[in-house]
C-alpha positions in Angstrom: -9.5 -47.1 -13.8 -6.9 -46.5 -11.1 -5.2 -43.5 -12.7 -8.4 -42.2 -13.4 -9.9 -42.7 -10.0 -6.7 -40.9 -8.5 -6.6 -38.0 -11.3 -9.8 -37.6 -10.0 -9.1 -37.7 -6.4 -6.1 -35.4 -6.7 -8.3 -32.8 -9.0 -10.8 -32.8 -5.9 -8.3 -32.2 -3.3 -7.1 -29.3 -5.6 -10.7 -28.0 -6.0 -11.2 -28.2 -2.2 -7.7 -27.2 -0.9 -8.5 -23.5 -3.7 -11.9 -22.8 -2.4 -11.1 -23.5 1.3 -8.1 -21.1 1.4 -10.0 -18.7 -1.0 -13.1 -18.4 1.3 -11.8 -19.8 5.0 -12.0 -16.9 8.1 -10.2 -14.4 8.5 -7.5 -14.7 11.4 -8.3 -12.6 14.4 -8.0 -8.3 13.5 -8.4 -8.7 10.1 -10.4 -5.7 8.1 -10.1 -4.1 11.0 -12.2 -0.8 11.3 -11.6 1.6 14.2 -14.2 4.1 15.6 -13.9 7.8 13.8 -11.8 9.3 16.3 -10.9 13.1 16.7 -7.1 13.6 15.3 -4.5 16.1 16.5 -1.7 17.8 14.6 -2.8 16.2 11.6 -0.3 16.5 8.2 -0.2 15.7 4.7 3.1 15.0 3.0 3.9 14.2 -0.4 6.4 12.8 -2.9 6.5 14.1 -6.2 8.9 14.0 -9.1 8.5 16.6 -11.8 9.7 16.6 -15.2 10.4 19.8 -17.0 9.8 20.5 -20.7 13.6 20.8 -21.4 14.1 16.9 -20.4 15.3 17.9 -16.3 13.5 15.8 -13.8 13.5 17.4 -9.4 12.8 15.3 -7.0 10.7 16.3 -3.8 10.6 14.3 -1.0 8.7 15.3 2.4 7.7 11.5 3.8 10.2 9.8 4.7 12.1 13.1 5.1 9.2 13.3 7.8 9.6 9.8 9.3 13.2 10.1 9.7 12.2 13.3 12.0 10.1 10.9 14.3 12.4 7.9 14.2 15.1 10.8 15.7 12.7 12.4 18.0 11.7 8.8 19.8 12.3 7.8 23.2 10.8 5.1 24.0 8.8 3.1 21.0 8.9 3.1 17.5 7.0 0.6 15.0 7.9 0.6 11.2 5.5 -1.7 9.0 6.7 -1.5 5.4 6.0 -4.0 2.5 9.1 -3.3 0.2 12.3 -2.9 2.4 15.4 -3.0 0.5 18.2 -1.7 -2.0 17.1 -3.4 -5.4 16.2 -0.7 -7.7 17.9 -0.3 -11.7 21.3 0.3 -12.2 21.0 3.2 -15.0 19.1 6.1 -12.6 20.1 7.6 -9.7 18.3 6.6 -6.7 18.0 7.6 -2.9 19.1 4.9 -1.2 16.1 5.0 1.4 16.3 1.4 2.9 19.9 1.6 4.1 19.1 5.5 5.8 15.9 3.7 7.1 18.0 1.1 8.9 20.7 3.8 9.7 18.3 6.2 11.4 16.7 3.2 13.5 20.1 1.6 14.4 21.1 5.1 15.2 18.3 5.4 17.3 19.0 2.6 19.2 22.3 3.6 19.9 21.7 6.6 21.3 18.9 5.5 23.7 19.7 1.9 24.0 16.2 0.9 26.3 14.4 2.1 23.4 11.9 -0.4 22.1 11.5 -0.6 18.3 9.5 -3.1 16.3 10.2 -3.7 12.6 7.4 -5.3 10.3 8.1 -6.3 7.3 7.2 -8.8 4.0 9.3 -12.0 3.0 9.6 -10.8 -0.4 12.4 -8.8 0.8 14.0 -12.3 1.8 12.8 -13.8 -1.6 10.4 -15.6 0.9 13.1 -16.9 2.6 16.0 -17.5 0.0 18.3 -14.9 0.0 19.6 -13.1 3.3 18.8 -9.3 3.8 22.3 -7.3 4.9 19.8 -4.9 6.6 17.5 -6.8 8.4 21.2 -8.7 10.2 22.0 -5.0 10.8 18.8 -4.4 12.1 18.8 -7.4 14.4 22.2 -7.0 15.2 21.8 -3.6 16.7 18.4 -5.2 19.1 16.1 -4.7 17.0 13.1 -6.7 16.6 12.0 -8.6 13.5 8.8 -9.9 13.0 8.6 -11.3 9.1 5.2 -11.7 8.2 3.7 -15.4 8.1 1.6 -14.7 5.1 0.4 -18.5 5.0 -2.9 -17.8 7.3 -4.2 -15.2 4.7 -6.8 -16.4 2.0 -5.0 -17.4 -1.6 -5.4 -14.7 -3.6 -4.2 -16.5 -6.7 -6.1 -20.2 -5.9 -5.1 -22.0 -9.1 -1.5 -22.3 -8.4 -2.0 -21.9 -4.2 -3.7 -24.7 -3.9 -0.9 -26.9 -5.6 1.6 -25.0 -3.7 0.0 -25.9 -0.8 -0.3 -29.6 -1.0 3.0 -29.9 -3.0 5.6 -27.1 -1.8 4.7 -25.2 1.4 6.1 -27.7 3.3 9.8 -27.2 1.9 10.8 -24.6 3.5 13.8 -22.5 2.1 17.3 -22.3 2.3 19.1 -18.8 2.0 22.9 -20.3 1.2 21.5 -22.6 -1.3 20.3 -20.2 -4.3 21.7 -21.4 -7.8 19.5 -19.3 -10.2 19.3 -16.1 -11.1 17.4 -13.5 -9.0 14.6 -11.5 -10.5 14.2 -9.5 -7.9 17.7 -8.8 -6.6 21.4 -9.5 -7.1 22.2 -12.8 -4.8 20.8 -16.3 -6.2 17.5 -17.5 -6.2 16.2 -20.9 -5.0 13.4 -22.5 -7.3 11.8 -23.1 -3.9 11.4 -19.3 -3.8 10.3 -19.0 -7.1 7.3 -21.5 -6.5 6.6 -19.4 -3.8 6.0 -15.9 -6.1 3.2 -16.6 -7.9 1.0 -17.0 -4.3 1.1 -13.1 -5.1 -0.3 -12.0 -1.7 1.5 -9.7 0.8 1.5 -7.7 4.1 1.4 -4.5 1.6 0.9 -2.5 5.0 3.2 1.4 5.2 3.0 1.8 8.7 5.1 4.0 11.0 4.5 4.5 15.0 6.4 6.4 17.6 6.4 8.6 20.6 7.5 11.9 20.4 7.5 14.8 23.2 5.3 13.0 25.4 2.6 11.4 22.8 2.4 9.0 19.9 2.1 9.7 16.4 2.0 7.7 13.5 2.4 7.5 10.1 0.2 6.1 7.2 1.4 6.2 3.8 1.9 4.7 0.2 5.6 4.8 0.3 8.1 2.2 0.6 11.6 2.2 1.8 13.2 1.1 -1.0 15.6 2.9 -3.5 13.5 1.3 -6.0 10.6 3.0 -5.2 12.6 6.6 -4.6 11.5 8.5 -7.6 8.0 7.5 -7.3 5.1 9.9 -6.4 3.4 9.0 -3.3 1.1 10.2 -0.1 1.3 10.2 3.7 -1.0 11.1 6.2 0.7 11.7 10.3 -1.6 12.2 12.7 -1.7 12.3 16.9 -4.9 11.9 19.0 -7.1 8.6 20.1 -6.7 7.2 16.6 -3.2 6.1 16.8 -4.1 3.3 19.2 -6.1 2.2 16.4 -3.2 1.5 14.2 -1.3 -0.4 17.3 -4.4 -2.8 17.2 -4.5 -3.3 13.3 -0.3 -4.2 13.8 -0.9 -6.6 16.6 -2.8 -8.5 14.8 0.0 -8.7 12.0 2.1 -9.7 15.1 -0.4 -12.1 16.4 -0.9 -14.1 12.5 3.0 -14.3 12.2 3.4 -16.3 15.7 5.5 -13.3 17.9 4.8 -12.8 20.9 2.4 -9.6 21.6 3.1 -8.7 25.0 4.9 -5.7 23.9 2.2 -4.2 21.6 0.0 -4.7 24.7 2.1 -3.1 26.9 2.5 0.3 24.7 -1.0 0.2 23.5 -2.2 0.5 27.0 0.2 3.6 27.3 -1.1 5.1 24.3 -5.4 4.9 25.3 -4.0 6.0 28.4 -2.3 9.1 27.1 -5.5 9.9 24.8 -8.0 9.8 27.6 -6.0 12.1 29.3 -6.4 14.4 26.4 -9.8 14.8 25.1 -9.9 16.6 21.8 -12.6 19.0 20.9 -13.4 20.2 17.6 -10.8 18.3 15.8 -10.9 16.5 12.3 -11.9 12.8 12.7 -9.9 9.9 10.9 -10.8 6.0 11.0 -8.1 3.8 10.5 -9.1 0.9 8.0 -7.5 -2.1 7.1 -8.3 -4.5 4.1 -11.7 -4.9 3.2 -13.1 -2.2 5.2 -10.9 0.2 3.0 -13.1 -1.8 0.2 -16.4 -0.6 2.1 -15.6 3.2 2.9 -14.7 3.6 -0.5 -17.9 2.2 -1.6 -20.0 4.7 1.0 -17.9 7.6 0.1 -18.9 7.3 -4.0 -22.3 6.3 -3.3 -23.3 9.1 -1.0 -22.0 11.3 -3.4 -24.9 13.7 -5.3 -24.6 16.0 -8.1 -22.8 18.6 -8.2 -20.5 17.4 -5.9 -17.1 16.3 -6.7 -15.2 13.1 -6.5 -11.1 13.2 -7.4 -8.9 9.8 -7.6 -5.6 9.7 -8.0 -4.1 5.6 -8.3 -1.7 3.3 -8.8 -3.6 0.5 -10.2 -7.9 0.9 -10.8 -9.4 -2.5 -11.1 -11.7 -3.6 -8.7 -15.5 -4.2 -10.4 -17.9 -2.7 -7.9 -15.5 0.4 -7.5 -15.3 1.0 -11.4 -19.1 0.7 -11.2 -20.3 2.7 -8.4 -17.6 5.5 -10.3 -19.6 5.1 -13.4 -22.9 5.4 -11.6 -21.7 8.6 -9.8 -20.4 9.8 -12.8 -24.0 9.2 -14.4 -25.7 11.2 -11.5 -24.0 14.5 -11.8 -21.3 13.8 -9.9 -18.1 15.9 -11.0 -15.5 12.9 -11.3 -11.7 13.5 -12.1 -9.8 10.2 -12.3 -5.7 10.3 -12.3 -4.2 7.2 -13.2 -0.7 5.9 -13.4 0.1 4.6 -17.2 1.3 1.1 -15.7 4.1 1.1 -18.5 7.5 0.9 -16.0 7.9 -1.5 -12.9 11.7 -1.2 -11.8 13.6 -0.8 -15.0 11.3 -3.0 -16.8 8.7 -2.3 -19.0 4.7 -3.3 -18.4 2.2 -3.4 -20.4 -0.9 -1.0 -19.3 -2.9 -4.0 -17.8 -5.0 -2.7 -16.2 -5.1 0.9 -16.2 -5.2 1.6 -19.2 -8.6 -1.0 -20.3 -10.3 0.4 -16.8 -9.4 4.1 -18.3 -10.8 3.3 -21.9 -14.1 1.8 -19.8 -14.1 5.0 -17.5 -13.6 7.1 -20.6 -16.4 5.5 -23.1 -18.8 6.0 -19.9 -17.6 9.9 -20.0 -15.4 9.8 -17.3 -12.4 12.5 -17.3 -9.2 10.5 -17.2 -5.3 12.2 -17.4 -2.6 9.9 -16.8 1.0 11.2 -14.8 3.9 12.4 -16.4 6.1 9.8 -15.8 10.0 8.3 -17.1 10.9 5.6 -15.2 9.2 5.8 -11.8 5.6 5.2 -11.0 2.4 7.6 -10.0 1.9 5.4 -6.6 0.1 7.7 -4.4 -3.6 5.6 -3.7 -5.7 8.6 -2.4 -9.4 9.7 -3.1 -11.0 13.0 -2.4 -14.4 13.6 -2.0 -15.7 17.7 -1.4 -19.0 17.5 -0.6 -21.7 20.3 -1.2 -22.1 20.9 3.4 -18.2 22.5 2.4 -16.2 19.1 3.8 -14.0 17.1 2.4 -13.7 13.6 3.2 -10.0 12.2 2.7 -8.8 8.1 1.8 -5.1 7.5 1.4 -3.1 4.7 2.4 -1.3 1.2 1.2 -4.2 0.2 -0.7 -5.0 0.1 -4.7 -8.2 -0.2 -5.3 -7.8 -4.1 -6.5 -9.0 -7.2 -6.4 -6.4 -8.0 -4.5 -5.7 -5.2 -2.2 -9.6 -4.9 -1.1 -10.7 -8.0 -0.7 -9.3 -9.3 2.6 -6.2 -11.3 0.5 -3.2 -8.7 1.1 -2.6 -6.8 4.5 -3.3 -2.9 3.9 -3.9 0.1 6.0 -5.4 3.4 5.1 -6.6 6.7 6.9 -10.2 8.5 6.0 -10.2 11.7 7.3 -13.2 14.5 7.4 -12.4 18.3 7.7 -13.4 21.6 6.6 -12.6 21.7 3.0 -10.3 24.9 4.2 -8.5 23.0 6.7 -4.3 22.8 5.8 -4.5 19.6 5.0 -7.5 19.0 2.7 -6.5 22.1 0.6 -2.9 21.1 0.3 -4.6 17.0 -0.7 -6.6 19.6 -3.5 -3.8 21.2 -4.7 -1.7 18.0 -4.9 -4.5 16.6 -7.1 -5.3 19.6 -8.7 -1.4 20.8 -10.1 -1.5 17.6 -11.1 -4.2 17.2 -13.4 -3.9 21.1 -14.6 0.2 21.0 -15.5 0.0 19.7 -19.0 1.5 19.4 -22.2 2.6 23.8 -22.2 2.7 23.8 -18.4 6.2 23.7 -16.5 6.4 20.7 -14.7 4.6 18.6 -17.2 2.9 16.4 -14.4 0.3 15.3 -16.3 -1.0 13.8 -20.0 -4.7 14.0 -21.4 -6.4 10.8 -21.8 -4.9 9.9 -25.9 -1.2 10.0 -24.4 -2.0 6.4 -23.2 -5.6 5.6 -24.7 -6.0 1.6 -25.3 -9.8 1.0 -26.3 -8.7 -2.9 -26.9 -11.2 -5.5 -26.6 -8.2 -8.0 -26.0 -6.8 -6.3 -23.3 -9.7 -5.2 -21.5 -11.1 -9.2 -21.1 -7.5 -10.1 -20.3 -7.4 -7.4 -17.1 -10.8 -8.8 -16.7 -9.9 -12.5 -16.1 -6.6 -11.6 -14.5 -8.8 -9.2 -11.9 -11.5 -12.4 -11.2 -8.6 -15.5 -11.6 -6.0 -13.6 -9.3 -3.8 -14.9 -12.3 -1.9 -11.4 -11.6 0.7 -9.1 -9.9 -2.0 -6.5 -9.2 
């Protein structure tokens, strides 16, 4: 009767400890959503790798390309959120080595105007939550730069049936970085099983954030791309922008600040400097962006499908497509007369390693049964990762999303840290034709086409029951990495 009664006790506190961290309140700034604010110099860069029919592969990088040119150009401040900052990456492809020039540019910044204040963000995943020690970040700190790693611990569980034993059994043993004996799955230097019981939490601060003055003013960056010679090859998005809005963006980082115990007082003091510099210049007749964060990405997705009508015209382009009431309102719009392109990465490489479609590839075969158009990128070895979503409405604007966020479960829902831009503009306006033509030499360079930058929906068509329930409980469980 004793073992029962404390089976029983222990299953309760389980119960209680996965619901209370799946459903407690948000800490302070969370899905944070700023006012639509008039933007200023406004510019869309991407990152594409094209693959030619005679097995060649080029490379084009504009985004961090375009965020080295700010890091250079900064006098005073500079902020750099980014979820995956490091070297790991496979051995048998040749990669940029993007984390070590991020660090360079910023240490060399510092050098060169030593009172320079610069603020690095970043995710313990990079630390193997606290196991291994990061060469850069020591470089980083040596040179006086701050590092704030992300307390992750305040955010809701995404992944409740192994958080909650985590968190009565585990949380509380910290880590050691010297004392790794097993080997590393996500890097070279040993692993601690105290940092493999911390993986399967699978949440993060998934944020790509960059901030800095230049000439006078403060621009910043939001993208989908990581500085990490992993991620290198991949194809991804960035929107950089001036203007009112980029005080948002301060706000949505001090809160990231605030959860992980730093001290603010700096982000204060700069974002003061920043509203102070915009109401100085008032902006007329200038594209709006709202900055977005979490689930309010989640909702202005939702508006932006459901207001559309037919005739006009919806076109994604994602990294992972999961969430429920996004594949839904897409069938709906779909079923109205909206014209709906979907692009989809074939979730079949991760790093060297092989995946296995889940779940792009049962949303696609849903999507597809429901008449949906679905292509899927060329890719060999790197990822589609851009997360952006056009909407050209029939008043001849275009409504822009791009950012950090898939639209998952887990990206959406107030469990990860994101940040996205939504933009409207004349469909004619620099940057909304160069987001269609992005999209749109994408989806037309087929099979016959040189690049081949994209497949028709058979390449990678998977109408499997199995599959599709096992994304499904994956998607509602958490029981996931996407």
């Amino acid at each position: 009767m004793t073992l029962k009664l404390l089976a029983f006790t222990l299953l309760a506190l389980l119960a209680g400890l996965g619901l209370w961290h799946s459903f407690k309140p948000l800490p302070g700034g969370m899905a944070y959503q700023g006012e639509p604010l008039p933007l200023e110099n406004t510019e869309l860069w991407t990152d594409t790798t094209q693959h030619f029919p005679d097995g060649s592969s080029q490379i084009e990088h504009e985004i961090f390309d375009g965020i080295f040119r700010l890091i250079e150009q900064a006098e005073q401040f500079i902020l750099l959120d980014m979820f995956l900052f490091n070297s790991t990456g496979p051995d048998d492809i040749p990669l940029r080595p993007l984390a070590q020039q991020t660090a360079d540019a910023l240490i060399a910044r510092k050098h060169a105007r030593p009172e320079i204040d610069i603020l690095v963000i970043t995710d313990p995943l990079n630390t193997f939550y606290g196991g291994n020690r990061s060469a850069l970040f020591g470089q980083l700190e040596q040179a006086g730069i701050e590092l704030v790693t992300t307390r992750l611990t305040p955010l809701r569980d995404s992944n409740p049936a192994w958080s909650a034993l985590w968190r009565l059994c585990c949380q509380w043993l910290g880590n050691n970085p010297d004392g790794g004996w097993l080997a590393n799955a996500l890097g070279t230097e040993k692993a601690t099983v105290r940092s493999y019981l911390a993986l399967p939490n699978f949440k993060a601060n998934h944020r790509k954030v960059v901030v800095a003055d230049t000439q006078g003013d403060f621009r910043a960056v939001i993208t989908s791309a990581n500085p990490h010679d992993g991620s290198s090859r991949h194809s991804n998005i960035a929107l950089a922008f001036s203007g009112p809005a980029v005080a948002d963006v301060v706000r949505s980082e001090r809160a990231v600040v605030r959860l992980s115990g730093a001290n603010t007082d700096r982000i204060d003091h700069w974002l003061a400097h920043i509203e102070s510099i915009s109401q100085q210049n008032p902006l007329q007749n200038s594209p709006k962006g709202q900055v977005l964060t979490e689930s309010a990405i989640r909702d202005k997705t939702l508006t932006m499908i459901n207001n559309s009508q037919p005739g006009e015209a919806i076109d994604l382009a994602m990294f992972y497509l999961s969430h429920r009431p996004i594949i839904e309102a897409l069938i709906a719009a779909q079923r109205r007369g909206v014209e709906l392109r979907v692009l989809l990465d074939a979730n079949k490489d991760a790093f060297g390693h092989e995946k296995n479609g889940i779940p792009n590839r049962p949303v696609a075969n849903e999507l597809h049964t429901a008449g949906v158009t679905v292509r899927w990128c060329n890719t060999h070895g790197e990822q589609c990762h851009s997360k952006l979503m056009l909407y050209t409405r029939a008043d001849g604007t275009m409504e822009l999303l791009a950012g950090s966020a898939n639209f998952t479960r887990r990206n959406l829902d107030d469990l990860n840290l994101e940040s996205d831009l939504w933009v409207v503009l004349d469909a004619h306006h620099p940057v909304a034709e160069k987001a269609a033509t992005f999209f749109e030499q994408h989806w037309q360079h087929g099979p016959g086409h040189s690049p081949v930058l994209s497949l028709p929906w058979p390449a990678w068509a998977e109408p499997s029951a199995s599959r599709y329930w096992q994304y499904r409980v994956m998607e509602a469980t958490g029981l996931s990495t996407f």
